[in-house]
N, C-alpha and C positions, 0 to 999 in steps of 0.2 A: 758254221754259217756266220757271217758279218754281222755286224752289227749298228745303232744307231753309231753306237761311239766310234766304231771302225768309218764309220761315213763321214765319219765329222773328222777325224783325223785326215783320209784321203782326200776332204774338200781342203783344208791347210796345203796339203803339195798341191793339190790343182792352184790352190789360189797362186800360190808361190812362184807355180810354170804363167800362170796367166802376167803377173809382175814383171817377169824376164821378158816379156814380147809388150811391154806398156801399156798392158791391159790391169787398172789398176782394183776395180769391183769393189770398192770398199764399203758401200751399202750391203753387196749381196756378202759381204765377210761378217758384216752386223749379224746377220740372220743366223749364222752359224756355229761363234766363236764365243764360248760361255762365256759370262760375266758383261756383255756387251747388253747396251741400253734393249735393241732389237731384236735380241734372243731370241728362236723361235725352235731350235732345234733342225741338225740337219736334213732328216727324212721331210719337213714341213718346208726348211728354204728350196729344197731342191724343188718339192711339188708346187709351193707358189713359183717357184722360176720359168719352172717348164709350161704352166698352166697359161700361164699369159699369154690371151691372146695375138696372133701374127707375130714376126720373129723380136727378141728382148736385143737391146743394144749392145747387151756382151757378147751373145750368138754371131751378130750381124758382125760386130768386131775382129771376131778370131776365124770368120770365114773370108774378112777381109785380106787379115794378114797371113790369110791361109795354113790358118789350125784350126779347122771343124774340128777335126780328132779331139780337140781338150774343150771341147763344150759341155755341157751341164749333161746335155742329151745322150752324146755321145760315151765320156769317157765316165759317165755314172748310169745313168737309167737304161742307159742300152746294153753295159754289161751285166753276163750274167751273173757275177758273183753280189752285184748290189740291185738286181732285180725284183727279189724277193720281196723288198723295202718298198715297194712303190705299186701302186693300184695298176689294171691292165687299163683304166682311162688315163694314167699319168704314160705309163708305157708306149701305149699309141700317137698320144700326142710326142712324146719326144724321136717316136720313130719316125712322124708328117714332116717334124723340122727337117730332122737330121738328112732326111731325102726331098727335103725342099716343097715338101707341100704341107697346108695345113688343114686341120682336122676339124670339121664343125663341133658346134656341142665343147665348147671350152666351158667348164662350172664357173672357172675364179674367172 
């Protein structure tokens, strides 16, 4: 089963795919990349990410330049192997984005 530290490792490549398309996220890298002022730990930056009310600028971003596929939503809380990590209200809401609607009852 994965882990936080496995999470944190595979937000580094996503970050890294997201670089290569000009998508540069370096606040939401704070959140996740120890030793950084904004540490918060992977499992927590993803659920603030995804939690934010109506769609977050990186989302809006990589559906622009037509890579939903590498959003927060998609290529972490919606797959199964990093599922486990995340509440069924963090779940939900990244399933409303990722098919374009949003989910009342946002907590953050």
């Amino acid at each position: 089963m994965k882990t936080e530290r496995d999470l944190e490792g595979e937000l580094f490549l996503l970050h890294r795919k997201w670089k290569t398309l000009g998508y540069s996220a370096n606040r939401f890298y704070q959140t996740f990349a120890k030793g950084c002022r904004h540490y918060k730990g992977g499992v927590k930056a993803v659920e603030d990410a995804v939690s934010k009310p109506g769609t977050t600028r990186g989302f809006d971003k990589l559906k622009e330049i037509g890579r939903p596929d590498l959003s927060l939503e998609r290529w972490i809380v919606l797959d199964f192997k990093w599922a486990h990590l995340f509440s069924d209200e963090v779940y939900a809401l990244a399933q409303g984005r990722a098919h374009g609607k949003e989910i009342e009852g946002n907590s953050k």
